[in-house]
Backbone bond lengths (Angstrom), bond angles and torsions (degrees), N, CA, C in turn:
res aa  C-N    CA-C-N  psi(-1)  N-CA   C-N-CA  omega(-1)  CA-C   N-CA-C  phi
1 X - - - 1.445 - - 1.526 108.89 -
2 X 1.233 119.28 150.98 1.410 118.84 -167.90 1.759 100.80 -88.22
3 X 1.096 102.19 156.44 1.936 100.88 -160.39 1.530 94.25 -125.57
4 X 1.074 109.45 138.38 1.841 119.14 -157.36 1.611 83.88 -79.29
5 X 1.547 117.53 164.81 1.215 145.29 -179.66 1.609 109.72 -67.33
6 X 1.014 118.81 102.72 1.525 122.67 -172.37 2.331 89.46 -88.13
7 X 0.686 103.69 -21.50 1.703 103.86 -177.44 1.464 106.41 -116.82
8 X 1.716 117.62 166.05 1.456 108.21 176.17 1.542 88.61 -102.80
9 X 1.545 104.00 157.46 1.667 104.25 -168.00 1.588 90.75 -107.21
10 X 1.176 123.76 -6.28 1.701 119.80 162.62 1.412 128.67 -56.76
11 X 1.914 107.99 -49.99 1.543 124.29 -163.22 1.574 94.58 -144.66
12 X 1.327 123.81 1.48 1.628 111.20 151.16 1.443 98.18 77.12
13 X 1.646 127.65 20.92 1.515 123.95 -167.15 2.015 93.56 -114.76
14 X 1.474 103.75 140.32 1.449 110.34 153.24 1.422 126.75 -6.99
15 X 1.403 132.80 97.20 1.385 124.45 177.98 1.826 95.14 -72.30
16 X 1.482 109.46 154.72 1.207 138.35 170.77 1.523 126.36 -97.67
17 X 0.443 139.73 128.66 1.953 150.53 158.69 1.377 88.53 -34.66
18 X 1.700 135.87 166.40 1.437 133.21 120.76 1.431 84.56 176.34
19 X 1.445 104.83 163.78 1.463 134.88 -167.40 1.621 86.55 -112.74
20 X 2.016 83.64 116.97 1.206 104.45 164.77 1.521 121.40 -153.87
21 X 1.412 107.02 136.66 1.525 110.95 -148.76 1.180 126.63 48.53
22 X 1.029 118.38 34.73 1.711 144.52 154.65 1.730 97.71 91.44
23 X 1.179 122.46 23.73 1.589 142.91 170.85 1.363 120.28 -91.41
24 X 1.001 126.65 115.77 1.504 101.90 158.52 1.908 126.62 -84.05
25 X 1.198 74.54 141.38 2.034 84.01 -156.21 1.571 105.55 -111.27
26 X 1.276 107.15 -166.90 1.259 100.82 172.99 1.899 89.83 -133.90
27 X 1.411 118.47 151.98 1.079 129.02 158.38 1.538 141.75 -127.02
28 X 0.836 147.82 177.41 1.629 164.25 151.41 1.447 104.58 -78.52
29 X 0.930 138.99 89.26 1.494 145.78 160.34 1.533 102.92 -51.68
30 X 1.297 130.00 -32.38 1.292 122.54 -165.00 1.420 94.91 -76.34
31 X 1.704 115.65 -76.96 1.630 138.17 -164.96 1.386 112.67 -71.16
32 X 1.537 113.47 -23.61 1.764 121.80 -158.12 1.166 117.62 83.14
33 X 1.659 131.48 -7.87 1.268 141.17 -166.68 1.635 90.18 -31.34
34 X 1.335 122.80 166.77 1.669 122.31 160.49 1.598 99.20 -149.25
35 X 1.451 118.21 111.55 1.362 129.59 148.86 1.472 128.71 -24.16
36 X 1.085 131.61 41.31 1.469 120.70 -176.66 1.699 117.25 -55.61
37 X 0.930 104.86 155.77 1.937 93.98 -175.83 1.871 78.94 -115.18
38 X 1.158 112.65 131.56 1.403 126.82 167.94 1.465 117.59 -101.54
39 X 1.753 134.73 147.11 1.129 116.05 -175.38 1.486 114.29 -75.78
40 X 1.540 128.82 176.92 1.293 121.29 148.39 1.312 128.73 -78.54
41 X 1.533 133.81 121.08 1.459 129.78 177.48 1.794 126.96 -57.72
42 X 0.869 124.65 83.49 1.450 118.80 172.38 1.345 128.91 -98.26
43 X 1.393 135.16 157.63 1.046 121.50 160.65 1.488 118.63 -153.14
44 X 1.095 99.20 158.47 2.266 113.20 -162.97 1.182 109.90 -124.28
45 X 1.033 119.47 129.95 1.780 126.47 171.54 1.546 112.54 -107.81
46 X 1.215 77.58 150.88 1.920 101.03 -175.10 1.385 105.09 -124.12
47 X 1.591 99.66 98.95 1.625 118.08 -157.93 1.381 103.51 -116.39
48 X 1.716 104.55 129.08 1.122 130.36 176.00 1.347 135.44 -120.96
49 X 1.118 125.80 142.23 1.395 120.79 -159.89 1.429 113.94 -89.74
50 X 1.447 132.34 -158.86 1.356 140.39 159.64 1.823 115.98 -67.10
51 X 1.328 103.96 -24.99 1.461 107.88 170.29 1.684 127.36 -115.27
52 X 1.564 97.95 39.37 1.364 109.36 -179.31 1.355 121.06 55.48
53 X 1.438 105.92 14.38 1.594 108.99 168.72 1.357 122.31 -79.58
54 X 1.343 118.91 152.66 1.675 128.61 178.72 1.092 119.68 -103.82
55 X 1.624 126.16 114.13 1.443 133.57 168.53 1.570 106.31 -60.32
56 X 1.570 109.63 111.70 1.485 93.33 152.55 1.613 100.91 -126.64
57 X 1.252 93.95 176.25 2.005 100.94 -164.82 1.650 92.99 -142.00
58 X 1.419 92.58 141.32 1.746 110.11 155.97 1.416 129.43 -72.18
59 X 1.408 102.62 121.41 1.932 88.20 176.66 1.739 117.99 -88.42
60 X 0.994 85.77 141.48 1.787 95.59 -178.12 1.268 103.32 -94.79
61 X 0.999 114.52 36.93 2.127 112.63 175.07 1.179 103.21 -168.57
62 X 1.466 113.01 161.62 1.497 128.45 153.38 1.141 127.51 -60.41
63 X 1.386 130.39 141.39 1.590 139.30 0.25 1.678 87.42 -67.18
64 X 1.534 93.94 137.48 2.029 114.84 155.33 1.860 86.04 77.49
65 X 1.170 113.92 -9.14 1.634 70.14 173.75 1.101 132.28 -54.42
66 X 2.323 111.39 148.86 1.054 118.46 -158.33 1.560 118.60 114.31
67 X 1.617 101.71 -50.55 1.214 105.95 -158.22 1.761 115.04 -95.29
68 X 0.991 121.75 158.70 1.519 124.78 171.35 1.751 111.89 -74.11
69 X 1.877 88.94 134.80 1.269 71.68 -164.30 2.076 87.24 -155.36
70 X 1.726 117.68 167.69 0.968 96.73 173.76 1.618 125.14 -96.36
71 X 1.211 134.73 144.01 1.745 139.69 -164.11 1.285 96.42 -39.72
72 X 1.376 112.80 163.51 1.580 109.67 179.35 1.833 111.28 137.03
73 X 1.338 130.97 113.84 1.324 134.80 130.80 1.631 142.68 -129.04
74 X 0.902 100.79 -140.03 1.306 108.60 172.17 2.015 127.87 -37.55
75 X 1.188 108.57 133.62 1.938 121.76 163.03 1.336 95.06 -47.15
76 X 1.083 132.42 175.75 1.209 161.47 -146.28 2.115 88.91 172.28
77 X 1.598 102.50 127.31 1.330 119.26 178.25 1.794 100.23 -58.48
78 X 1.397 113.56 153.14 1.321 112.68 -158.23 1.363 152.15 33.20
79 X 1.240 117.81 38.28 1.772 144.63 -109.59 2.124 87.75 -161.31
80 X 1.377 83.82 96.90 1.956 86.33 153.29 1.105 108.56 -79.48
81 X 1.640 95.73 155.26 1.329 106.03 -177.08 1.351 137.05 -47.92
82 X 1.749 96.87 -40.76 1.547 137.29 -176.88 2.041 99.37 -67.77
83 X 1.025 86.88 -43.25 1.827 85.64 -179.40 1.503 99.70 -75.68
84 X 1.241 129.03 -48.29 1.810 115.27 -161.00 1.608 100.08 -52.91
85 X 1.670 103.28 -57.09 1.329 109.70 -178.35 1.697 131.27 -35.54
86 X 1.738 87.09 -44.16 1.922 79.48 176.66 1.723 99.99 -96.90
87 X 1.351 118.60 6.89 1.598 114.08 157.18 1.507 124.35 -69.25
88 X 1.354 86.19 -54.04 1.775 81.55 163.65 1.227 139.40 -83.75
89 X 1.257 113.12 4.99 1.819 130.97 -177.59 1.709 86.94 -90.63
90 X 1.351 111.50 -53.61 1.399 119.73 174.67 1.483 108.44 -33.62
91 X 1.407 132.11 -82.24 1.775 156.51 -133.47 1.696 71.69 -97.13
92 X 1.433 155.92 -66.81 1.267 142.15 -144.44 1.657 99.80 -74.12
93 X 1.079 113.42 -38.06 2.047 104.65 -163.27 1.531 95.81 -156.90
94 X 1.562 123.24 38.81 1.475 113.62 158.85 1.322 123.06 58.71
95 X 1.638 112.20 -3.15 1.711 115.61 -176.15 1.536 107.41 -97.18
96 X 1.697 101.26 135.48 1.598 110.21 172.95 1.375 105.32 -99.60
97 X 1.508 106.56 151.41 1.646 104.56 171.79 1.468 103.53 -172.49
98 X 0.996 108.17 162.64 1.618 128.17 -175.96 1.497 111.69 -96.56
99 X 0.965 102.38 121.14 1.715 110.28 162.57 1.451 131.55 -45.42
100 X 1.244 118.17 96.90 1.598 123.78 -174.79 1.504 105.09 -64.73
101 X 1.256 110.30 -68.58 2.199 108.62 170.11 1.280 93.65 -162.01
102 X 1.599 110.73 -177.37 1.414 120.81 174.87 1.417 102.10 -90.93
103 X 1.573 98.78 140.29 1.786 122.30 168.69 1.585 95.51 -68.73
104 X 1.230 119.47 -68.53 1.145 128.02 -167.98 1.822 130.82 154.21
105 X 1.178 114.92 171.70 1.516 125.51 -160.56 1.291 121.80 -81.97
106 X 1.075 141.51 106.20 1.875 114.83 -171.87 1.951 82.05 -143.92
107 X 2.028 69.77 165.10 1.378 91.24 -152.92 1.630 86.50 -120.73
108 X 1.658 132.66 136.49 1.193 131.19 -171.40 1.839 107.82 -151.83
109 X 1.216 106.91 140.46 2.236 129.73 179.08 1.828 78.44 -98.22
110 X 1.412 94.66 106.04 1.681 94.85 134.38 1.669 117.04 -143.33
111 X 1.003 99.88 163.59 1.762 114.86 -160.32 1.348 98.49 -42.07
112 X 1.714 102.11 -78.99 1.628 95.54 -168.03 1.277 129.68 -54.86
113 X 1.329 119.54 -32.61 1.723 136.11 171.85 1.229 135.42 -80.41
114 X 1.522 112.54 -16.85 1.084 116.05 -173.01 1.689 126.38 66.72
115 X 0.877 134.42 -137.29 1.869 146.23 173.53 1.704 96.59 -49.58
116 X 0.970 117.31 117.46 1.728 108.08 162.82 1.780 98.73 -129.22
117 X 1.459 102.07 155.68 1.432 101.33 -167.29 2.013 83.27 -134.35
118 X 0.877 110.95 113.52 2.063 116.37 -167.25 1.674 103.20 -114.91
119 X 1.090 107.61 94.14 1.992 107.26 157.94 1.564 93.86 -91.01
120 X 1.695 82.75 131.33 1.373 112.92 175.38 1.691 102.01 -107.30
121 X 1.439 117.06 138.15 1.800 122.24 168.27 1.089 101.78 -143.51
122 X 1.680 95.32 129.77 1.818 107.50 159.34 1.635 108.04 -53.30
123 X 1.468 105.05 133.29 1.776 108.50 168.19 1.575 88.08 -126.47
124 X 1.304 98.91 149.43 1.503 131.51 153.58 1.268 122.85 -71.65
125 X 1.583 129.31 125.18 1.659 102.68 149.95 1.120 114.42 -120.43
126 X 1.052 122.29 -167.63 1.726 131.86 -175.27 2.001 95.64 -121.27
127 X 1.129 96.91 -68.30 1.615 98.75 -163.62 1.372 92.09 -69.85
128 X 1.627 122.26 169.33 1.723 116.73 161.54 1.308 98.23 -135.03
129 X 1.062 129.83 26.06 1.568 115.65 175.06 1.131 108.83 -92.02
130 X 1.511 114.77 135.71 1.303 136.86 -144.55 1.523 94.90 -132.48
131 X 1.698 108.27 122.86 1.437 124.67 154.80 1.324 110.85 -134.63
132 X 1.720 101.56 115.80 1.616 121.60 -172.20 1.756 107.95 -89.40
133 X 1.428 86.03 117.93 1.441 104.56 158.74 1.753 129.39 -31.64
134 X 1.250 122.28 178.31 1.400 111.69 152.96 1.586 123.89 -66.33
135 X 1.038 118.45 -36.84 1.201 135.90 -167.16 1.410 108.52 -56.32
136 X 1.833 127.81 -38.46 0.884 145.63 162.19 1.661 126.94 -75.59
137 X 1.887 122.57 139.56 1.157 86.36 151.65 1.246 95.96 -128.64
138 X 1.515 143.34 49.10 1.461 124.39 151.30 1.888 99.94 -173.56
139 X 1.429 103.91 146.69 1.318 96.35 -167.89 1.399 98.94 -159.57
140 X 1.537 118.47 138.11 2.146 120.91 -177.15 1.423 83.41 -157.09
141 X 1.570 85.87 168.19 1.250 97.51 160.04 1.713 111.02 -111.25
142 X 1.475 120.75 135.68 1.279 145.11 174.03 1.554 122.00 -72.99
143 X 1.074 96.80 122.80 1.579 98.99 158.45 1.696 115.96 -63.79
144 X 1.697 106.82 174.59 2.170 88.01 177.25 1.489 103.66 -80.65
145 X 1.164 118.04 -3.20 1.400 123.10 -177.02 1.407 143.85 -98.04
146 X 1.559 78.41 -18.66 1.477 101.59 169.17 1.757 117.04 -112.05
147 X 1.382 120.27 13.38 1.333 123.76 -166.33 1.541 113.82 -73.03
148 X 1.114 121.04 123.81 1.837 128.99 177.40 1.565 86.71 -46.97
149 X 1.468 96.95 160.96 1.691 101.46 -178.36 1.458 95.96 -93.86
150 X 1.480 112.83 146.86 1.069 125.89 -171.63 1.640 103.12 -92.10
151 X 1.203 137.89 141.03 2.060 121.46 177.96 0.667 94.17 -121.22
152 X 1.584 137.18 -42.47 1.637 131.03 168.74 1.377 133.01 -5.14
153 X 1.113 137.86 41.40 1.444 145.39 164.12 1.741 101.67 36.91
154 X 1.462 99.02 -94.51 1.768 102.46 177.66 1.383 99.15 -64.15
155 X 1.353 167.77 -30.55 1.026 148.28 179.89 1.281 124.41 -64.00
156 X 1.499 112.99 -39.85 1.411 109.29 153.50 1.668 130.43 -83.15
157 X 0.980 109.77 8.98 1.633 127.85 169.63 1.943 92.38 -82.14
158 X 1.128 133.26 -92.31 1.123 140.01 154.68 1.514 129.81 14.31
159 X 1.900 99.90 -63.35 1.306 120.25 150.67 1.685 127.67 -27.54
160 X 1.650 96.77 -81.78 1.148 119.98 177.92 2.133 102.41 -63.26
161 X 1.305 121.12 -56.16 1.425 93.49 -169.51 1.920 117.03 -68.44
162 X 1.229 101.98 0.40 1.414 117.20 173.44 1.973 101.55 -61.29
163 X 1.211 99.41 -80.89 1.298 123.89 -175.95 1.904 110.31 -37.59
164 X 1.619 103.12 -38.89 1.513 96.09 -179.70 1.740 105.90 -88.58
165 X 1.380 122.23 -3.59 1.029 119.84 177.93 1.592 111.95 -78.42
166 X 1.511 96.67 -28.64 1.846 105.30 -172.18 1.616 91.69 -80.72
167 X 1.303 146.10 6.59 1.227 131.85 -172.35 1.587 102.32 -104.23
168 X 1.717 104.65 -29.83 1.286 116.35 -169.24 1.557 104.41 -74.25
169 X 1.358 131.00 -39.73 1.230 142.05 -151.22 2.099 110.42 -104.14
């Protein structure tokens, strides 16, 4: 987890406690510096094929390794959202695809990361042949009937606001 600034990295002086903008922050009493804790940008796709099937993949690492889950990490600095997503769908299992729309925005506390801020988008693909990264160790695309259970907290959040979006549209 990322560990708030115990020093100011401007003038090298004692950060302070104080309530600011109804936050408690950390500050520089000397400079005013103010510690904001910012989230991390991620984003996950909920990838579907030509026959309305759903890719989900196993992670081979921590956080959730083991578990089924949908493709998806980290921004990359100067990096839309819409691009990381099919970057890392890309680098995880070799699949290209286009962005159908956004599922939606969620905001998530986890241990190792701290603040994460995750846009999730339905992508399309055309091809499905799948070559998994390290990062992965197993990945298909599912029927709704045949889908590994997902435990992933936001992954099945994702799931489900996917599904009421396809009812809306």
């Amino acid at each position: 987890m990322v560990k708030p600034f115990s020093f100011c990295p401007v003038c090298s002086k004692t950060l302070e406690w104080s309530m600011i903008n109804g936050r408690e922050r950390k500050i520089c009493l000397s400079c005013s510096w103010v510690h904001y804790i910012n989230p991390v940008p991620a984003a996950l796709a909920y990838v579907v094929n030509n026959k309305d099937e759903l890719l989900i993949v196993r992670r081979a690492h921590e956080p959730a390794g083991n578990e089924w889950a949908l493709p998806g990490g980290f921004l990359e600095a100067g990096e839309e959202a819409h691009e990381g997503c099919l970057r890392e769908l890309k680098e995880e299992t070799s699949l290209s695809g286009k962005i159908d729309r956004l599922i939606g925005v969620y905001q998530r506390e986890v241990e190792k990361y701290g603040s994460l801020l995750i846009i999730a988008y339905r992508v399309v693909v055309e091809d499905e042949l799948i070559f998994l990264n390290h990062e992965l160790l197993e990945g298909a695309f599912y029927p709704y009937h045949l889908r590994p259970e997902v435990r992933i907290p936001l992954h099945r959040q994702i799931i489900h606001d996917a599904a009421l979006t396809e009812l809306v549209s």
